[in-house]
C-alpha positions as CSV (number, residue, x, y, z in Angstrom):
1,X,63.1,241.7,5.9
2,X,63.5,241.7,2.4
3,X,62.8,244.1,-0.8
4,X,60.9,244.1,-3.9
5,X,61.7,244.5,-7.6
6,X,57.8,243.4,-9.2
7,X,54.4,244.7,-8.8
8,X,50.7,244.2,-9.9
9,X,49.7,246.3,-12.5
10,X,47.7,247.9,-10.1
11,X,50.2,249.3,-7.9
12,X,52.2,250.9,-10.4
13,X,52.1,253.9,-10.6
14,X,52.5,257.5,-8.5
15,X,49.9,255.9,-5.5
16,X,52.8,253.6,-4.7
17,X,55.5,255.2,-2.7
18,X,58.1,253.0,-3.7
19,X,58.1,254.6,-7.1
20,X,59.7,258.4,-8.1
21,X,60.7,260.5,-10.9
22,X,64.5,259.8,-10.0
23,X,63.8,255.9,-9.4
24,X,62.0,255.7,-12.6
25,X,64.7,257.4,-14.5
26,X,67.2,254.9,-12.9
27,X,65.7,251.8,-13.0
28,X,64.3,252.4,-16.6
29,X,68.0,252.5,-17.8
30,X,68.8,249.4,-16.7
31,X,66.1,247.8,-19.2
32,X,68.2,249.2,-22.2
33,X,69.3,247.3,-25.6
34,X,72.9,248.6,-24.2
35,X,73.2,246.9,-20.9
36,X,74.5,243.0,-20.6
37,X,73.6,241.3,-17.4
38,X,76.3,239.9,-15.5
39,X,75.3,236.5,-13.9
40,X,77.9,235.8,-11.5
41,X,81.8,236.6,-10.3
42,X,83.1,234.2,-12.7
43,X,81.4,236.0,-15.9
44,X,82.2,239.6,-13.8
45,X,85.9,238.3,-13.5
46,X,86.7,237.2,-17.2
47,X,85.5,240.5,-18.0
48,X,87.5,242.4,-15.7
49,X,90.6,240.7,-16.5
50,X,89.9,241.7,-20.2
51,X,90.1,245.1,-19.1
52,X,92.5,247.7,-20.5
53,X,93.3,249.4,-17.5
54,X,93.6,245.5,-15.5
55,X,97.2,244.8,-14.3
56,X,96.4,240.7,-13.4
57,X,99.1,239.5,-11.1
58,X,101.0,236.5,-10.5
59,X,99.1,236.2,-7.1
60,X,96.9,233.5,-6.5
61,X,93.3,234.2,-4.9
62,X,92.6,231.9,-1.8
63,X,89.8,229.4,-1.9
64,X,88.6,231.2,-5.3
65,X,86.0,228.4,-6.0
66,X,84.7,229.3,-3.0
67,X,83.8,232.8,-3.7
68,X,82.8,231.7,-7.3
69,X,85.8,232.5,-9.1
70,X,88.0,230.5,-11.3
71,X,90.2,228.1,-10.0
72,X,93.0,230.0,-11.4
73,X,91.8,233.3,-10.3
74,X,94.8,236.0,-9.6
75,X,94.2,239.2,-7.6
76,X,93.6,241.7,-10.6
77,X,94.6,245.8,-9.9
78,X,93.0,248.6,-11.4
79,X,94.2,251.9,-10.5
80,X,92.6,254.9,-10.9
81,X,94.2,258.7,-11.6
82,X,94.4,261.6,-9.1
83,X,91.4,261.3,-7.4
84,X,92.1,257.9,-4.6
85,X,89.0,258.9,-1.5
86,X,86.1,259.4,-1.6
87,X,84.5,262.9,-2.2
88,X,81.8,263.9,0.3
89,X,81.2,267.0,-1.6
90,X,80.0,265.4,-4.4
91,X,76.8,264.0,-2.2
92,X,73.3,265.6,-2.9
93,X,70.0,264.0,-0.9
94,X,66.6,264.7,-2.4
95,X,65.3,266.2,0.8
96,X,68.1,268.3,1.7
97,X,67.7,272.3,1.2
98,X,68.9,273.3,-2.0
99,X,68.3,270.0,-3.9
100,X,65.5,270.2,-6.4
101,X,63.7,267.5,-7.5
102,X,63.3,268.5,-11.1
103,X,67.1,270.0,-12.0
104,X,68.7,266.8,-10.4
105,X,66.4,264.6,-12.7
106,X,66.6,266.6,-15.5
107,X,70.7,265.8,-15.1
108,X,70.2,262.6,-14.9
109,X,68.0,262.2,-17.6
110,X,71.0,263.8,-20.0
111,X,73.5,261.2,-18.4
112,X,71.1,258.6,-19.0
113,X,70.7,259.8,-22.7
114,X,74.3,260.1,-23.0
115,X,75.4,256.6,-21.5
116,X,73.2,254.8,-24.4
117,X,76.1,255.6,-26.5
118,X,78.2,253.1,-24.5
119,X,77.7,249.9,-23.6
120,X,77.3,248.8,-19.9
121,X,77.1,245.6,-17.9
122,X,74.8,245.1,-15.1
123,X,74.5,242.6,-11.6
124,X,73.2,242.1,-8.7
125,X,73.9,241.3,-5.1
126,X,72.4,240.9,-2.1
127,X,73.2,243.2,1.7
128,X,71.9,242.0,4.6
129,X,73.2,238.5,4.9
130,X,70.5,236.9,7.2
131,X,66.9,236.6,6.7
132,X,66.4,239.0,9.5
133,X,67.9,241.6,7.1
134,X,69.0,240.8,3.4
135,X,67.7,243.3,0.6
136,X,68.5,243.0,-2.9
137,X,70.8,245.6,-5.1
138,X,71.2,246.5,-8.6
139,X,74.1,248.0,-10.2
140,X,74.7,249.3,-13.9
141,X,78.2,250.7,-15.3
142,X,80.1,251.2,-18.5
143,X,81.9,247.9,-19.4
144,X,84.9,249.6,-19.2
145,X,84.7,249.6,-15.4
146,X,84.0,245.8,-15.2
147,X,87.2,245.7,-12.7
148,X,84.7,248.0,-10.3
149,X,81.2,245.9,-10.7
150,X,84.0,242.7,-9.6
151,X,84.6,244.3,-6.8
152,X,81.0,245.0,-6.3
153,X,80.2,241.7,-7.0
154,X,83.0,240.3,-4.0
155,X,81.9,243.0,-1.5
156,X,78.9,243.0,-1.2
157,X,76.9,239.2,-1.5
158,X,76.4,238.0,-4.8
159,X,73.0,236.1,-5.8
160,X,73.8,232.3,-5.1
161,X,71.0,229.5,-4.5
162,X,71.7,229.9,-0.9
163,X,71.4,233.2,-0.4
164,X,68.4,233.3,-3.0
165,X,66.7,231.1,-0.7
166,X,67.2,233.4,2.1
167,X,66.4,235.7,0.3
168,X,62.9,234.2,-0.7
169,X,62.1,233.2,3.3
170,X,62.7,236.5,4.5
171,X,59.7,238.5,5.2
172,X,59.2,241.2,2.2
173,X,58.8,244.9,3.5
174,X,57.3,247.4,1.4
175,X,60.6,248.8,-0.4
176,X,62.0,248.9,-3.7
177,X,65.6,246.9,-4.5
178,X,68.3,249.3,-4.5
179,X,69.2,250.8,-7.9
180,X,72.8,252.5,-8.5
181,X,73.7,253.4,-12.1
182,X,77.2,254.7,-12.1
183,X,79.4,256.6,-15.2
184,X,82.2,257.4,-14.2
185,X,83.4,258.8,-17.4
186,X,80.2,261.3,-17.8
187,X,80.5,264.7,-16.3
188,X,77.9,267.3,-15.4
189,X,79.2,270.5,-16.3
190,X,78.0,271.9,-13.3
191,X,79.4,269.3,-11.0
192,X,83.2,268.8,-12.2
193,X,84.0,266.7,-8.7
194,X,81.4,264.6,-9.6
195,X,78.0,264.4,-9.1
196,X,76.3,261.5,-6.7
197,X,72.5,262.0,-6.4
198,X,70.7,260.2,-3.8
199,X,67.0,259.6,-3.3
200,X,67.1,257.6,-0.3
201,X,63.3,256.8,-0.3
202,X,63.3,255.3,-3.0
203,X,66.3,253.6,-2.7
204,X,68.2,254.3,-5.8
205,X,71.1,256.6,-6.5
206,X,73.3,257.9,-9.5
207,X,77.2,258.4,-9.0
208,X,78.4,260.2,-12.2
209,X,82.1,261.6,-12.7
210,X,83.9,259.6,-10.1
211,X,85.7,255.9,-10.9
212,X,86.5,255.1,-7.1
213,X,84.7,252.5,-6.0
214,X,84.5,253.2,-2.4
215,X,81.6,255.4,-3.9
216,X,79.9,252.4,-5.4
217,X,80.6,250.6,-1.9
218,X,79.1,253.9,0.4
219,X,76.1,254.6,-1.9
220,X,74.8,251.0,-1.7
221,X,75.1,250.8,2.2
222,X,74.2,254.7,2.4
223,X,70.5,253.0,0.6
224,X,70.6,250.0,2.5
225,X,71.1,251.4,6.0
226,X,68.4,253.9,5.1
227,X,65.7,250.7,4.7
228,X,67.0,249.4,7.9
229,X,66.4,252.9,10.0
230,X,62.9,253.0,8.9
231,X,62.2,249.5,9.9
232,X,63.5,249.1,13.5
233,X,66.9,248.8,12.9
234,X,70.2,251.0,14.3
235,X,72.3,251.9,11.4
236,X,75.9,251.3,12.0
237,X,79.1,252.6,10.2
238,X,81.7,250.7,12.6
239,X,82.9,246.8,14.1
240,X,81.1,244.5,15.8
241,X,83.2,241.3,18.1
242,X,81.9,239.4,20.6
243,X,83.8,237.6,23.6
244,X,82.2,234.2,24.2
245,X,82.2,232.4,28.0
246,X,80.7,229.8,29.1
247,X,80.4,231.0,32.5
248,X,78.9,234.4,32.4
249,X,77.6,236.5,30.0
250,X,78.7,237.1,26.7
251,X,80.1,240.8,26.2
252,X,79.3,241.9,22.5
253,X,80.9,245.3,21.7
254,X,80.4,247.7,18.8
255,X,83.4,250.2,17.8
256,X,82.4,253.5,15.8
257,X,85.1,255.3,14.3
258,X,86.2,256.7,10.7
259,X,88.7,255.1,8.5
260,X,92.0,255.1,9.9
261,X,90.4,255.3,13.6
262,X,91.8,251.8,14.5
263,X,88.1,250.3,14.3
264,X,89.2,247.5,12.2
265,X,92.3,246.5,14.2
266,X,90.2,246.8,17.6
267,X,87.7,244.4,16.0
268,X,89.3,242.1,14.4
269,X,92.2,241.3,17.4
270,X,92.4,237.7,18.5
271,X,93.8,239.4,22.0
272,X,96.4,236.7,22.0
273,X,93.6,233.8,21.6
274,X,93.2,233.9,25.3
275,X,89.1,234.3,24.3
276,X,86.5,232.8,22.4
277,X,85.7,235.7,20.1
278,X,83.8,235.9,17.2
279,X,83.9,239.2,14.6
280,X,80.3,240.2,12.8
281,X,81.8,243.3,10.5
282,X,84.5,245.9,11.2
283,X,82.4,248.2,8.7
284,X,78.7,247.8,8.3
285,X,76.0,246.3,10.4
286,X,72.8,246.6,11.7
287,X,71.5,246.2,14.9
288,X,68.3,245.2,16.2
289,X,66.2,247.8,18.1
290,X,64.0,244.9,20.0
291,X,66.2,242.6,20.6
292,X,69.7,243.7,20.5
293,X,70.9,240.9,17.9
294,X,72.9,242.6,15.3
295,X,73.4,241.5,11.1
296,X,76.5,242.1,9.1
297,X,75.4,243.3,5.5
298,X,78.9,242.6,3.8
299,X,80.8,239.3,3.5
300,X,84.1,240.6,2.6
301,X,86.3,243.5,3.4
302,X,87.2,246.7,2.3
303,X,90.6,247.5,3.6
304,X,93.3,249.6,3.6
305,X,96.7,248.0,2.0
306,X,99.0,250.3,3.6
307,X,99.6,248.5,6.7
308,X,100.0,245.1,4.7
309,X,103.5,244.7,3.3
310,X,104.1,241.7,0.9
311,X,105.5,239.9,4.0
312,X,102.5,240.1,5.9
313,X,100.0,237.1,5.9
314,X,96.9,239.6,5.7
315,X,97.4,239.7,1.6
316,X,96.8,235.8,1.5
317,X,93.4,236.9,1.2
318,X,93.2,239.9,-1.2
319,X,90.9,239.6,-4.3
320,X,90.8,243.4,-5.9
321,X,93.0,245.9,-5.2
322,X,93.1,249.6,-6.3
323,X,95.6,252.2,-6.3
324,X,98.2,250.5,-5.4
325,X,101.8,249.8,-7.2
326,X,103.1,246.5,-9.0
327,X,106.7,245.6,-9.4
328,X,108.4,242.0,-10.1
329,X,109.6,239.7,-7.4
330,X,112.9,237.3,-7.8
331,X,110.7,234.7,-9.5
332,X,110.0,237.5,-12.0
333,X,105.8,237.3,-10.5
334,X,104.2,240.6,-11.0
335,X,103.6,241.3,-7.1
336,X,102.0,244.6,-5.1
337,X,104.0,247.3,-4.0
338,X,102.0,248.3,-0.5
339,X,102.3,250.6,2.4
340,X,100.7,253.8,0.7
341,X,104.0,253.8,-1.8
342,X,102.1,254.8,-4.7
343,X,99.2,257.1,-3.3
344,X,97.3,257.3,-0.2
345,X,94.4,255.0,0.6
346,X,95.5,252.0,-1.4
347,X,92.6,249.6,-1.2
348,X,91.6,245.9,-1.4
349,X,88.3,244.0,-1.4
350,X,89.5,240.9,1.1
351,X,87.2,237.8,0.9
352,X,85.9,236.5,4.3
353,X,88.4,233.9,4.8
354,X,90.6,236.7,6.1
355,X,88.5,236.4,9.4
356,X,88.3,232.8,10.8
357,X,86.2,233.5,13.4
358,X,83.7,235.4,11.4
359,X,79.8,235.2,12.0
360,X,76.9,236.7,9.5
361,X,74.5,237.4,12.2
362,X,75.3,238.1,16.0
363,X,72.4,236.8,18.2
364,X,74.0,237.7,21.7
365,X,72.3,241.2,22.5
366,X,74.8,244.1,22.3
367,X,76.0,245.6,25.3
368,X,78.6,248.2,25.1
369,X,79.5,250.6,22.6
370,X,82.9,252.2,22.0
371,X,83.4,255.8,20.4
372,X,86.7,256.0,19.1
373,X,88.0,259.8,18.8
374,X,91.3,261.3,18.2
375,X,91.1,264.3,20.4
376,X,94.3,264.6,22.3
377,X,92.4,266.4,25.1
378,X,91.0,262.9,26.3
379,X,92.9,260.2,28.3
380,X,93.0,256.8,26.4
381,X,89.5,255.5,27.7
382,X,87.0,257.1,29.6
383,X,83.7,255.3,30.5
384,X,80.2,257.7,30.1
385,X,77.4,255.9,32.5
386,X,74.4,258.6,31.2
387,X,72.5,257.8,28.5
388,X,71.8,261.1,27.4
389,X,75.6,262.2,27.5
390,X,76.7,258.7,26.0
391,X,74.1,259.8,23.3
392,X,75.8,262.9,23.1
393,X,79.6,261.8,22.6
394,X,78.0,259.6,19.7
395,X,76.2,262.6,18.2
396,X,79.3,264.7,18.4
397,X,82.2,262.0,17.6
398,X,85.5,264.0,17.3
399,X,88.3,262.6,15.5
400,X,90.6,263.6,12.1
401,X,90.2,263.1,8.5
402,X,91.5,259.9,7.0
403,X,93.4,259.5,3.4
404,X,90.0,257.7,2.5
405,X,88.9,261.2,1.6
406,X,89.5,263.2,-1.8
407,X,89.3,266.5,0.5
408,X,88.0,269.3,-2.1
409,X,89.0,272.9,-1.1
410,X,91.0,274.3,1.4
411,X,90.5,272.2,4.4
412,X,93.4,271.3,7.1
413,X,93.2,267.4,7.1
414,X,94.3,267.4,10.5
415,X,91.9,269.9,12.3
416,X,89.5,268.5,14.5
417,X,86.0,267.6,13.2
418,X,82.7,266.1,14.1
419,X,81.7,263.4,12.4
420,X,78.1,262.3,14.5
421,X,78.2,258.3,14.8
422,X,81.3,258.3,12.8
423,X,78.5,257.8,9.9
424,X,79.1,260.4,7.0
425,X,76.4,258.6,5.0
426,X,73.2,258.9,6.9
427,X,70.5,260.2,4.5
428,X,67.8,261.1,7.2
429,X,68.2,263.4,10.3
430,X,70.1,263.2,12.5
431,X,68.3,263.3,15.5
432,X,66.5,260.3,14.6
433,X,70.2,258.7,15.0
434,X,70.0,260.3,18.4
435,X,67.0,259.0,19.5
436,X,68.1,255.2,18.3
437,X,71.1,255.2,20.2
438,X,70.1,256.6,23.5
439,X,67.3,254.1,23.4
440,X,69.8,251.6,23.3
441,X,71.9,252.6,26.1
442,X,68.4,253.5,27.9
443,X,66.5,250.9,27.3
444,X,68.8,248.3,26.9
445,X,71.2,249.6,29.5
446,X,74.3,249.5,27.1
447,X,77.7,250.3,28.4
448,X,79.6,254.0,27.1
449,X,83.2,254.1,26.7
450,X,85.1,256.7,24.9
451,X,88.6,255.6,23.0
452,X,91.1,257.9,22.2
453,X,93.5,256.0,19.3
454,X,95.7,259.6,18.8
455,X,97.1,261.1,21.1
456,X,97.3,261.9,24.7
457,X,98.8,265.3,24.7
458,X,101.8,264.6,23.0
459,X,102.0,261.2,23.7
460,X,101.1,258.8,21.4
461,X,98.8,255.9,22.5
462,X,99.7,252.3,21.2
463,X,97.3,249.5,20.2
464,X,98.5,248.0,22.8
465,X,97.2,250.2,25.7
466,X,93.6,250.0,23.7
467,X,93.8,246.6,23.3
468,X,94.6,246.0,27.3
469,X,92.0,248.2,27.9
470,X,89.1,246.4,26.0
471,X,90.3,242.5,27.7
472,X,90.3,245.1,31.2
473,X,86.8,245.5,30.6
474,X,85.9,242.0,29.5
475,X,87.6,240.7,32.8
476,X,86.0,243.1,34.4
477,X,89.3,244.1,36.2
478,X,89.4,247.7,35.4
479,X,89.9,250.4,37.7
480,X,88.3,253.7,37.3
481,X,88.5,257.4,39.1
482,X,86.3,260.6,38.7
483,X,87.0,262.4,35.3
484,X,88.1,265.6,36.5
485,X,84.9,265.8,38.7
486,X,83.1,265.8,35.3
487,X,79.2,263.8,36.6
488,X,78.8,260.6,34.7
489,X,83.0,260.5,33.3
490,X,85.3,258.1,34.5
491,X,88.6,257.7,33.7
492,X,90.8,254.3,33.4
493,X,93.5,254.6,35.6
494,X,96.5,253.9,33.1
495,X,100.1,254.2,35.0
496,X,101.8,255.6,32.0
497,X,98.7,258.0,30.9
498,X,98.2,259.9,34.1
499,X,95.6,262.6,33.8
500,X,96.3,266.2,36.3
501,X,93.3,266.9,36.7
502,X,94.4,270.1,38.9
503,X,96.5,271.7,35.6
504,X,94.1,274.3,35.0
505,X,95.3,274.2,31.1
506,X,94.4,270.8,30.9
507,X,90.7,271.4,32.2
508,X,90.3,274.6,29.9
509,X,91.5,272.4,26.8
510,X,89.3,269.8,27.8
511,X,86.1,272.4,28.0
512,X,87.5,274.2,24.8
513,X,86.9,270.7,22.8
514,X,83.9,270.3,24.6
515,X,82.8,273.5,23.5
516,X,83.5,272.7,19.3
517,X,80.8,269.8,19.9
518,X,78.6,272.7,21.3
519,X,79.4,274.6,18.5
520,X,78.7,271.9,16.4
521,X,75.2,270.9,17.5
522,X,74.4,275.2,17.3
523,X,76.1,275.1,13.9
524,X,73.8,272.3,13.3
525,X,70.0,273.7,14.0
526,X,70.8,276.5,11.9
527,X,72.2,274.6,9.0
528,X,69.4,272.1,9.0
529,X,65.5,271.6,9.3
530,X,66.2,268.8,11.9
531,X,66.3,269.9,15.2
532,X,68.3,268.2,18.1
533,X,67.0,268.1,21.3
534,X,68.2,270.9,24.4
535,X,69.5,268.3,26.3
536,X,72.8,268.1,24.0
537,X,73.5,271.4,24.3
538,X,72.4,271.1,28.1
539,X,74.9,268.4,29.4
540,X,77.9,269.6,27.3
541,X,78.0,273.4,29.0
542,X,77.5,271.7,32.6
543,X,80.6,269.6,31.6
544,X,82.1,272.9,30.5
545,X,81.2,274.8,34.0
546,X,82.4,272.0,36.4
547,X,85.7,271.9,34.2
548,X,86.1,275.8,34.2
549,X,84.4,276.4,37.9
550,X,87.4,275.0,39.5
551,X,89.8,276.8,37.4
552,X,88.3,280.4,38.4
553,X,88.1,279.1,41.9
């Protein structure tokens, strides 16, 4: 499917439901005598490296003709000031109670009105990267940012002959391109985090008062995986791999979890090349509701430099970076100074090449999905064989906040929250999420496990146990027992992660956590028109009685 950025005379206008008062006000700015189109990464890099703010190092960019940079393209740095994460509270959603129509576009209008005083540059790329799924996007922002629309330009697809041609065969849906104008440097009085408005009908959005580009990054897939919900896709924030054989069945697994989860690790591991593996995405992707084949909608990577020290191969394939640090090597080349030194959530845009087993489109049909948590109740992996409760665990995702976030007020980073689908960008209910996902495991009779990456107790739990577990599964040599009599649970027996299930402090903790998902899903329907259905609520209290049953016993 694709998107459209023309019409007939005739269907313009307030009969066509692609159009709105805050698309109008968005798209109309991007016709202005102040904005410079930006044709390609070349042009986009040039500019960037022109940049006041640009440290450009001594480090060359791998296969940079490639990706349509110059052949003497060096990884460029642009750092930004306190603020490093995003900043959820920033968010509003035309739809959402409390959001008006006519305040947010009045706002806008004035930070329309205000930007003609500056002079921006403007591109376009494509997300979706197979005809099954490729829709157009536009971005606008002050030429001072030009390090920011690179980046854009690298992360997401940018508008070759190829990809035009894809583009061109796909069949067009009845949707509007995606429209983001961005000013970081123009603040709404009322809205001193920054303001980012989203109208996710009409696909367009409007991030004001916030230079991070992982905003830029989130708003356009926040759009895009919009369009793909209301046209028979499953929206997905996580990883995709699949384990090739020859001899049975292929076994294509999806891992949702936030930054920091492990998602990225668990997807990208070669397990020791003792498989034929192949990675989709580690971070977007959508899957398909008929027939279980699944798109990436990003060719490169945005990743987190802390675990990449100048010594590690990984930073071969760095392009942008941001937030990071810059000192001089013994050949006197300006080189990164990594591991979180600086500032947490030190970023890069890698470029493709950094997978060599990478794949645009998965056609094996998915088959098992992975919900990572950090909830040190839970043993390392548990497997859920009811749709409705492996719905449920999805729904009501437990794990930590990540240094990815610019956490605004006084919130304990480390408490335990829900984050449903590990997907803090979904612009439509949430039991529509629901619904998609225990159709999958329903109808397509997908596979539940649960991963914990924290911690058992107080034990920590390596990679290397999650890893073990995950060949365990494709080998199919795993051996499971009863999850403290819990119906539907089972729990991989691990030798140096025993579980006692008789420790009646162990079950109670287990039904206390099970008990904040309750609380969530109550917190939920009064919070927000949408209503889930009982049978949430239903199967987590059973879990809690059969935990707490045999503790009163």
């Amino acid at each position: 499917m694709s998107t459209n950025n023309s019409y007939k005379l005739a269907d313009i206008g307030r009969s066509n439901p692609i159009f709105s008062q805050i698309r109008s006000t968005i798209e109309t700015a991007f016709y202005g005598n102040n904005m410079t189109h930006i044709p390609n990464v070349a042009t986009a890099y040039e500019l960037a490296v022109q940049g006041p703010g640009t440290i450009q190092t001594d480090l060359p960019i791998y296969r940079p003709t490639d990706l349509g940079l110059p052949a003497d393209a060096k990884m460029l740095i642009d750092n930004t000031g306190k603020v490093v994460g995003r900043t959820a509270q920033a968010r509003r959603i035309l739809g959402d109670e409390g959001v008006d129509e006519a305040d947010m576009a009045g706002r806008l209008r004035q930070a329309v009105y205000n930007g003609q005083q500056k002079h921006f540059i403007k591109t376009d790329v494509l997300v979706g990267l197979d005809e099954d799924f490729i829709v157009r996007a536009h971005l606008a922002i002050p030429e001072g940012y030009a390090n920011n629309l690179l980046s854009y330009m690298l992360n997401f697809q940018p508008i070759t002959e190829h990809y035009q041609e894809m583009f061109d065969n796909s069949v067009a849906y009845p949707e509007g391109d995606i429209y983001i104008y961005a000013d970081p440097s123009y603040h709404d009085p009322d809205y001193p985090d920054g303001l980012a408005l989203f109208d996710p009908k009409h696909n367009a959005a409007a991030i004001l008062g916030m230079p991070y580009f992982g905003e830029l990054k989130k708003s356009t897939l926040t759009l895009a995986w919009s369009i793909a919900h209301r046209h028979g896709y499953v929206s997905c924030h996580g990883g995709l791999k699949a384990f090739h054989f020859k001899d049975k069945q292929d076994q294509v697994f999806a891992m949702f979890g936030l930054s920091g989860s492990g998602k990225s690790t668990l997807t990208h591991a070669k397990h020791g090349y003792k498989y034929d593996i192949t990675v989709l995405h580690d971070d977007a992707f959508v899957i398909n509701r008929k027939n279980g084949s699944s798109v990436a909608l990003e060719p490169s990577y945005f990743d987190k430099t802390n675990d990449y020290p100048m010594t590690s191969d990984e930073t071969k394939y760095f392009m942008t970076i941001q937030n990071v640090g810059v000192t001089l090597d013994d050949q006197g080349r300006k080189v990164l100074v990594t591991e979180d030194l600086r500032n947490g959530n030190g970023r890069t845009i890698k470029s493709r090449y950094a997978s060599t087993n990478r794949v645009d489109k998965e056609n094996a049909p998915i088959n098992a999905i992975f919900w990572i948590m950090k909830d040190d109740s839970l043993p390392p992996v548990i497997k859920v064989d009811d749709p409705v409760l492996a719905a449920t665990f999805g729904a009501t995702l437990a794990t930590k906040r990540s240094s990815a976030e610019n956490i605004v007020g006084n919130i304990d980073r480390n408490a335990l929250v829900i984050e449903p689908f590990a997907n803090p960008f979904r612009v439509y209910p949430l039991s529509e999420d629901y619904h998609d996902f225990k159709a999958l495991f329903e109808e397509r009779h997908l596979d539940c496990y649960l991963l914990n990456t924290g911690s058992f107790g107080d034990k920590k739990i390596p990679k290397e146990i999650t890893l073990g577990a995950l060949e365990a599964i494709v080998n199919n040599t795993t051996e499971w027992e009863s999850f403290a009599g819990c119906d539907h649970m089972q729990n991989l027996k691990l030798a140096d992660f025993p579980v006692d299930y008789d420790n009646a402090d162990y079950r109670n903790l287990v039904a206390t956590r099970l008990g904040i998902r309750a609380n969530f899903v109550d917190q939920y329907q009064h919070t927000h028109n949408d209503r889930l259905p009982h049978e949430i609520t239903d199967v987590l209290v059973k879990l809690q009685r059969q935990l707490t049953d045999k503790v009163t016993r």
